[in-house]
C-alpha positions, 0 to 999 in steps of 0.5 A: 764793428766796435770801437774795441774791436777797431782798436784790436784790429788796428794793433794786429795790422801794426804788428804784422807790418813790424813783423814784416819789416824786420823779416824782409829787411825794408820799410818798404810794404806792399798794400795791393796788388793786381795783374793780368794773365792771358788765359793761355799762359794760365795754370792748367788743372790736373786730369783728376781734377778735370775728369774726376772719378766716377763716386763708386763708393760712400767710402770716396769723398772728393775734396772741395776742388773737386766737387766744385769742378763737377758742379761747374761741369754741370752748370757751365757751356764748354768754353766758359768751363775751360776759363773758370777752370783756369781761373780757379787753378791760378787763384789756388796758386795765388792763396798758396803764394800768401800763405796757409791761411788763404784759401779759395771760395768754392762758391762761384760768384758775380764779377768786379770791373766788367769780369762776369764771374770771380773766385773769392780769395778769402782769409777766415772766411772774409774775401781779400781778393779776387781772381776775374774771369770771362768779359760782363758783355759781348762787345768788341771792346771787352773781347781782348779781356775775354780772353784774359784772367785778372787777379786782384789782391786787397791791402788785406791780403798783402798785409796779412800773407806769409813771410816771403809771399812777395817773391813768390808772388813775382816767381807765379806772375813771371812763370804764367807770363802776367802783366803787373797793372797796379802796386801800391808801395807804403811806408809806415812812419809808426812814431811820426815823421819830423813835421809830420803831414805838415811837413808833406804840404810845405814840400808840395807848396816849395815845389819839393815834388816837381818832376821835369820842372812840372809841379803834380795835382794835389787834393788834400781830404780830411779835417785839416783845420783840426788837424785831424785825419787828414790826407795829403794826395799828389800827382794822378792815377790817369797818370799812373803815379799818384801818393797819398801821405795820410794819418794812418793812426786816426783811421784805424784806431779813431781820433781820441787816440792821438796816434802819430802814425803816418803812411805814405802809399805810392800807387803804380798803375800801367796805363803809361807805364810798364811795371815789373815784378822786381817792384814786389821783389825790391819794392823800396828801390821803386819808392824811392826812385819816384821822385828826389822827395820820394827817396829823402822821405825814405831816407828818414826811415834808414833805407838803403837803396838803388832808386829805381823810377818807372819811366813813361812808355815812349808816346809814339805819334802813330799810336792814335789815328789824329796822330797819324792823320797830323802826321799826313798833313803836316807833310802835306804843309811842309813838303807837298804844298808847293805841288799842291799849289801848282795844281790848284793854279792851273787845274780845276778840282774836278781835274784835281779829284780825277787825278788824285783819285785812290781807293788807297789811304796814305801808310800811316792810316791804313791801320785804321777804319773809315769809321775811325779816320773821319772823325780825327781827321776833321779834328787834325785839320781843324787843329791846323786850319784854325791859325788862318781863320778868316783866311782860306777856308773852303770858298777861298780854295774853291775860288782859287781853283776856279 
């Protein structure tokens, strides 16, 4: 692509984000979107479109949808007809949430991230999102996504969607009961901000951004002792909270235009965390209830919001086997020891064996396979045991015992 036509591009984007601003009411954008439906709660097609008409004339001519269900059925076993059925339903509704100028390939394509087929959501013949279906292997890891349908909208096609496509949006993932797995929030600062990317770097080294009195990772990328097309990025996506304050200018219309416009993208993912529709519907409350920072930088652009954070899901000790096997032998420390010692003094271990002999594992691990407790358990215990190194280790028990 040219530089001319980078340049055009660049001016159409801004435009649609001012436009968009001064419909919606909030400086607040949203640049990508995905969720995930399970395929029963998806959209099923309708009996014309599963079981077209017999073509009795040249006068009838089914549409695309049509001719791409009867290919389908041609092509594909039965249950993988039943999913990308479902799919291609759930994607034409997505292209008729952003707007008349989206639509859905009738080309069946390879997937994206361990989804074997997708169906193209395509703005003028350019695909700006994705809707996954079916798992790229038969391992017992990817049979729960089997069962799942993944949609995955590009900053494209958020950017380029119909007034309003944000609530309806909400509405179609809250009616087939989907789960949100990633938002990204922008703020465009079109003429600059005070101190500019600068400013952003100075609140990080100020401890600005701390959240619980923990300061977050940081990586800056560009060519900061040029002061050109520079990234500021802090926190972490494992997390499910990073942000990224970069010079929007520079990348779409090129350094020698000197462009003071600055973004800052909030990225939401929902390993830790649950994240609900109502971030499409009041995406400003959400960037502004991220941090203290978050909401003073919004404040710049005369936002008024309620802030809104997205708190961590409850870390509960049971959910990982080393979890539970700590939990077994902390009470084994703290309540049992004084038993366990009187049977270690006065009987022997084969007595001790035969005594506490059970096919039956303690609550805590019964949730879990021998394959999985083994290896945590030696992890747990080795994270106990290792404050007494050089103490009692295995001879030191044997020895008591005897």
């Amino acid at each position: 692509m040219t530089r001319c036509n980078l340049v055009l591009d660049g001016n159409e984007v801004k435009v649609r984000l001012q436009a968009e601003r001064l419909e919606s009411q909030t400086p607040v954008h949203v640049d990508w979107l995905r969720f995930t439906v399970a395929r029963r709660n998806g959209p099923l097609p309708d009996v014309e479109t599963l079981f077209p008409r017999p073509q009795s004339s040249s006068i009838w001519d089914p549409d695309d949808r049509t001719r791409t269900f009867n290919k389908l059925l041609a092509e594909l076993p039965g249950n993988e007809f039943e999913a990308s059925a479902v799919a291609m339903e759930l994607g034409h509704q997505v292209a008729e949430a952003l707007g008349d100028e989206f639509s859905v390939c009738a080309e069946l394509r390879k997937g994206h991230d361990f989804y074997r087929h997708r169906w193209s959501i395509e703005r003028n013949g350019v695909e700006c999102g994705w809707v996954g279906f079916l798992a790229s292997s038969d391992s017992p890891r990817q049979a729960a996504q089997a069962r799942t349908i993944h949609v995955n909208l590009y900053g494209a096609a958020c950017t380029f969607a119909a007034h309003g496509w944000r609530d309806r949006m909400a509405d179609l993932v809250d009616e087939h009961k989907g789960e949100v797995t990633r938002i990204d929030l922008a703020l465009d600062f079109f003429d600059g901000m005070p101190g500019g990317i600068d400013s952003v770097r100075e609140d990080y080294m100020a401890g600005l951004m701390n959240v619980g009195g923990k300061k977050p990772k940081c990586n800056m990328l560009g060519d900061w002792c040029n002061n050109r097309a520079r990234s500021f990025y802090f926190g972490s996506k494992e997390g499910g909270k990073q942000t990224n304050f970069y010079e929007k200018g520079d990348q779409l219309f090129g350094l020698e235009a000197n462009s003071p416009w600055l973004r800052g993208e909030l990225r939401y993912g929902n390993k830790l965390r649950e994240l609900s529709t109502d971030m499409l519907r009041r995406p400003a409350d959400f960037f502004a209830g991220a941090s203290e920072w978050h909401a003073r930088v919004l404040a710049l652009a005369d936002a008024v919001v309620v802030p809104e954070p997205v708190k961590c899901k409850p870390r509960i000790a049971e959910e990982t086997t080393e979890a539970a096997a700590a939990r077994v032998l902390r009470w084994v420390r703290d309540t049992a020891a004084p038993s366990v010692a009187f049977l270690m003094e006065h009987l022997s271990v084969g007595e001790i064996a035969e005594l506490c002999f059970t096919t039956k594992r303690p609550g805590r691990l019964r949730g879990y396979s021998a394959g999985e407790v083994a290896p945590a358990a030696a992890r747990a215990v080795n994270r106990f045991l290792k404050p007494f190194a050089g103490g009692l280790g295995v001879g030191g028990l044997q020895h008591t015992a005897a």
